[in-house]
C-alpha positions in Angstrom: 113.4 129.9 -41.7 112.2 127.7 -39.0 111.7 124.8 -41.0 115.4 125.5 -42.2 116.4 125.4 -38.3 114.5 122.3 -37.4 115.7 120.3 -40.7 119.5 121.5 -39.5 118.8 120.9 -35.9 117.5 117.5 -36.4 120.4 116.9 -38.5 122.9 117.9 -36.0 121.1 116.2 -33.4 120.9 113.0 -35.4 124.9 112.9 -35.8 125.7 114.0 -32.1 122.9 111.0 -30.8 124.6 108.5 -33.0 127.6 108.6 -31.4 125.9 108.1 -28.2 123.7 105.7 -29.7 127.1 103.8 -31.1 128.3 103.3 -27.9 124.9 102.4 -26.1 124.4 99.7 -29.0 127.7 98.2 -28.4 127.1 98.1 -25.0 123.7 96.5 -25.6 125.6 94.0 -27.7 128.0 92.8 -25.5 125.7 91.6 -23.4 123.5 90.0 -25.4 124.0 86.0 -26.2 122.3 86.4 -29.9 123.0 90.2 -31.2 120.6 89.3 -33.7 117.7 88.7 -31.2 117.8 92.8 -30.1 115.8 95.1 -32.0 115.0 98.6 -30.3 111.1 99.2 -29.8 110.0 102.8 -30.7 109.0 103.6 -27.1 112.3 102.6 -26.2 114.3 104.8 -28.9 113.4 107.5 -27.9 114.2 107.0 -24.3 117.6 106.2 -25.2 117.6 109.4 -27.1 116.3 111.4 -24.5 118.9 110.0 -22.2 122.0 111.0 -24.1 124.0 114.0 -23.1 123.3 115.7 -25.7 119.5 115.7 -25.3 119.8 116.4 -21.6 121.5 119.8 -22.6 118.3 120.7 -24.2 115.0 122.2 -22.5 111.4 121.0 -22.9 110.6 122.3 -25.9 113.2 120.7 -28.0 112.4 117.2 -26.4 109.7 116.6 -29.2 112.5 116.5 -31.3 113.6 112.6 -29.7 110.2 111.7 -31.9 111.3 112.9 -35.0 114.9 111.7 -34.7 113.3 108.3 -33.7 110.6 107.7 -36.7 114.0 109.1 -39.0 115.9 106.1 -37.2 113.4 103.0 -37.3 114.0 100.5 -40.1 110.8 98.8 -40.9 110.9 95.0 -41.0 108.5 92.2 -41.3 105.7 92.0 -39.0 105.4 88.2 -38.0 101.9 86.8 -38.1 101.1 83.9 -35.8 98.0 82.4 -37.5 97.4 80.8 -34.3 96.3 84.1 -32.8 93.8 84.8 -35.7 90.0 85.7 -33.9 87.4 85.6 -36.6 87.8 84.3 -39.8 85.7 82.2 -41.7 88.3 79.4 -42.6 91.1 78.5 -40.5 91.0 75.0 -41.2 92.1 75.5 -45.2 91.6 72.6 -47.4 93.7 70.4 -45.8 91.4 70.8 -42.8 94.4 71.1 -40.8 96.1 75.0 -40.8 99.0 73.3 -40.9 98.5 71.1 -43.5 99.7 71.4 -46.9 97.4 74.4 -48.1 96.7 75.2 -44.8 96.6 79.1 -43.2 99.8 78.8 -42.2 101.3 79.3 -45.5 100.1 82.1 -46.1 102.3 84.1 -44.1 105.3 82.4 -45.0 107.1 83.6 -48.4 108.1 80.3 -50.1 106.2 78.2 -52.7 103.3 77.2 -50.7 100.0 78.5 -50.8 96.7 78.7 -48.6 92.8 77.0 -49.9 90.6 78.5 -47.8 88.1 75.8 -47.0 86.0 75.2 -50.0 82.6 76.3 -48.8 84.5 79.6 -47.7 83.2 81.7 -50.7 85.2 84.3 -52.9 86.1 86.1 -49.3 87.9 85.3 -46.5 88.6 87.7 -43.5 91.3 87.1 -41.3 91.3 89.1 -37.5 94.7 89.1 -36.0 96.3 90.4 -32.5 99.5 90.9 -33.1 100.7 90.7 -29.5 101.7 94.6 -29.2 101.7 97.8 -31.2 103.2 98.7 -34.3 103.5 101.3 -36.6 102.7 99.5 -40.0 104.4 101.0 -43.4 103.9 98.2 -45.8 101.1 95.8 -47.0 102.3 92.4 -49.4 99.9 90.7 -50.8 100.9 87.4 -53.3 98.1 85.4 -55.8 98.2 81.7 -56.5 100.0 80.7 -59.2 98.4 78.5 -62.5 96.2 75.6 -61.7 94.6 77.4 -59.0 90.7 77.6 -59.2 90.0 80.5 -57.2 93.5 83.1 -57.3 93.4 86.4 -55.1 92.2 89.4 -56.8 91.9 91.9 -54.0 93.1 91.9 -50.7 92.1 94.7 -47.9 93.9 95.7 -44.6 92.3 97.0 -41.6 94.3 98.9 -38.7 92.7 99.0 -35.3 94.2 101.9 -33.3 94.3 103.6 -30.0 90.6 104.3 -30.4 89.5 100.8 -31.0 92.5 98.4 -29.5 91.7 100.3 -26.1 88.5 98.3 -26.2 87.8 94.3 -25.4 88.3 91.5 -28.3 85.0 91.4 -28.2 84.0 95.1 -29.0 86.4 94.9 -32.1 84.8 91.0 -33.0 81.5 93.0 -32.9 82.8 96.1 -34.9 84.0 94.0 -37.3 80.8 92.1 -37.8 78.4 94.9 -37.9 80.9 97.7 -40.3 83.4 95.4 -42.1 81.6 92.1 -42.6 77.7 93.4 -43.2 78.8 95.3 -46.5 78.7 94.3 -49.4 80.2 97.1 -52.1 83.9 97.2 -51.2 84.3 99.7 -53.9 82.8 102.1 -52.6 85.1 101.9 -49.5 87.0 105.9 -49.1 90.4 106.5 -47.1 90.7 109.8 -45.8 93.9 109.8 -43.7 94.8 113.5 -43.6 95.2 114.5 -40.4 97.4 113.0 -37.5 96.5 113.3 -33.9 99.0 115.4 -31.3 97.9 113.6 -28.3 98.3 109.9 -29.8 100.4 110.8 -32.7 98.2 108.8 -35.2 96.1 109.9 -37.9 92.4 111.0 -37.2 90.4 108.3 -39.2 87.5 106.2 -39.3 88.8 102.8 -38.0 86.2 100.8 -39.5 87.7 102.0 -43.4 90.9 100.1 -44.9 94.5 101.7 -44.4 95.6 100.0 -47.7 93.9 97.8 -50.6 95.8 95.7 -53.6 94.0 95.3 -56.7 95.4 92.8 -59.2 92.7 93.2 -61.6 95.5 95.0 -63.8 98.2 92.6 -63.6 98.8 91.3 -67.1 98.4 87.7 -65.6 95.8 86.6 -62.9 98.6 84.2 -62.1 101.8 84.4 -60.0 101.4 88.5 -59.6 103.1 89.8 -56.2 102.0 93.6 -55.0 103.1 95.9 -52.7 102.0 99.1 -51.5 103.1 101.6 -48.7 100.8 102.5 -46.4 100.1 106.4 -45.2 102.7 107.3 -42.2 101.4 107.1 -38.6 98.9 104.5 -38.7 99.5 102.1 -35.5 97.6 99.5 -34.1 98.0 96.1 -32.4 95.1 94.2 -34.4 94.5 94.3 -37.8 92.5 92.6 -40.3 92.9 91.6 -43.7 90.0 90.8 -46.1 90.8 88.5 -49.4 88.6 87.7 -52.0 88.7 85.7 -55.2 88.1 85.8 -58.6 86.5 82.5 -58.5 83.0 82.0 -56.1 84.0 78.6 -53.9 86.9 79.8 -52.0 90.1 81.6 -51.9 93.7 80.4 -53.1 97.1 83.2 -52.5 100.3 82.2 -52.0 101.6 84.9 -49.1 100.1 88.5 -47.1 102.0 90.1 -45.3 102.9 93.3 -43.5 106.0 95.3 -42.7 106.4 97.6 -39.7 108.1 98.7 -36.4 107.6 97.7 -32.9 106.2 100.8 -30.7 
């Protein structure tokens, strides 16, 4: 029965802070030169929601409640990478020697017809450390292979989360993290994801940082050419750096066409 009460109350609570939502939005909108350029964080959706009247008839205990109505409200979107903020990798020149030349990193987080070379004493792998300038709550992974002609197409690609647990830290503890749990190993299959349990204080799931939230495996794909993948990730996983691992069916370097990820701001 009390599940039956909180799905109804959440409900109920859901239409009554739309209203008030409605009106705070248009609002919001009427002041704002581009509507287009405001997006709600998290952090700040629920303190709208906590602010409307209908929340400040409530008590403490049904305050958790703002969380719920919030994660229900976010629309997950792309998660814009700035290669220029990338921290380790082993090829940010590309081919071109220039990442924004014409295969360089820069395409590869741009969906269009262009695709990244890593440099071609890069190796099958390539590993790509980004800080993506604040937290998010990441729900998606894309990942994209060369198409024909290419020497050296994607064949796997792995992404890395770094949480409360590790973000807290300096660049340089994760750098070092990195180096000594991610980049020392050498059997990627063997690599386990057990993200079962979520966290009450931080509202994340309890897992081992230094294992992948998501991996894509095109080995299936009917062509080794052109395939695009997708795959959700497990709810609750936030962070503000992640890292994304690529390797290559081919042994000099690594060719894909786009990576990407799709989230919400906290």
């Amino acid at each position: 029965c009390s599940g039956v009460y909180c799905v109804c109350f959440c409900c109920t609570w859901l239409q009554r802070c739309t209203m008030s939502l409605d009106q705070k939005n248009a609002n919001i909108e009427q002041s704002t030169e581009n509507k287009n350029e405001f997006e709600h964080s998290f952090r700040g959706l629920v303190s709208v929601l906590e602010g409307t009247a209908f929340m400040r008839q409530g008590n403490e205990s049904t305050r958790m409640y703002s969380i719920i109505i919030a994660e229900m409200c976010m629309a997950p979107r792309e998660v814009a990478i700035d290669y220029t903020t990338m921290l380790l990798n082993i090829s940010k020149t590309g081919y071109s020697q220039k990442a924004e030349g014409p295969y360089g990193l820069r395409n590869l987080f741009v969906r269009d017809h262009r695709c990244y070379c890593s440099a071609a004493d890069s190796g099958n792998c390539v590993d790509l450390l980004a800080d993506l300038q604040c937290e998010y709550t990441i729900t998606t992974f894309h990942a994209w292979t060369a198409g024909t002609f290419y020497t050296c197409p994607l064949f796997k690609a792995y992404l890395w989360v770094f949480g409360s647990k590790t973000a807290q830290n300096s660049v340089a503890y994760i750098k070092q993290m990195c180096q000594e749990n991610i980049y020392a190993k050498k059997k990627w299959e063997e690599l386990q994801m057990d993200l079962d349990v979520i966290d009450p204080e931080t509202n994340e799931r309890q897992r081992d940082e230094m294992q992948p939230v998501c991996k894509i495996d095109g080995s299936n794909q009917k062509s080794h050419y052109d395939w695009k993948m997708q795959k959700r990730i497990a709810s609750h996983i936030k962070g503000r750096y992640i890292l994304i691992k690529l390797i290559s069916r081919g042994t000099s370097n690594v060719d894909a066409k786009y990576v990407g990820i799709e989230g919400y701001k906290m």
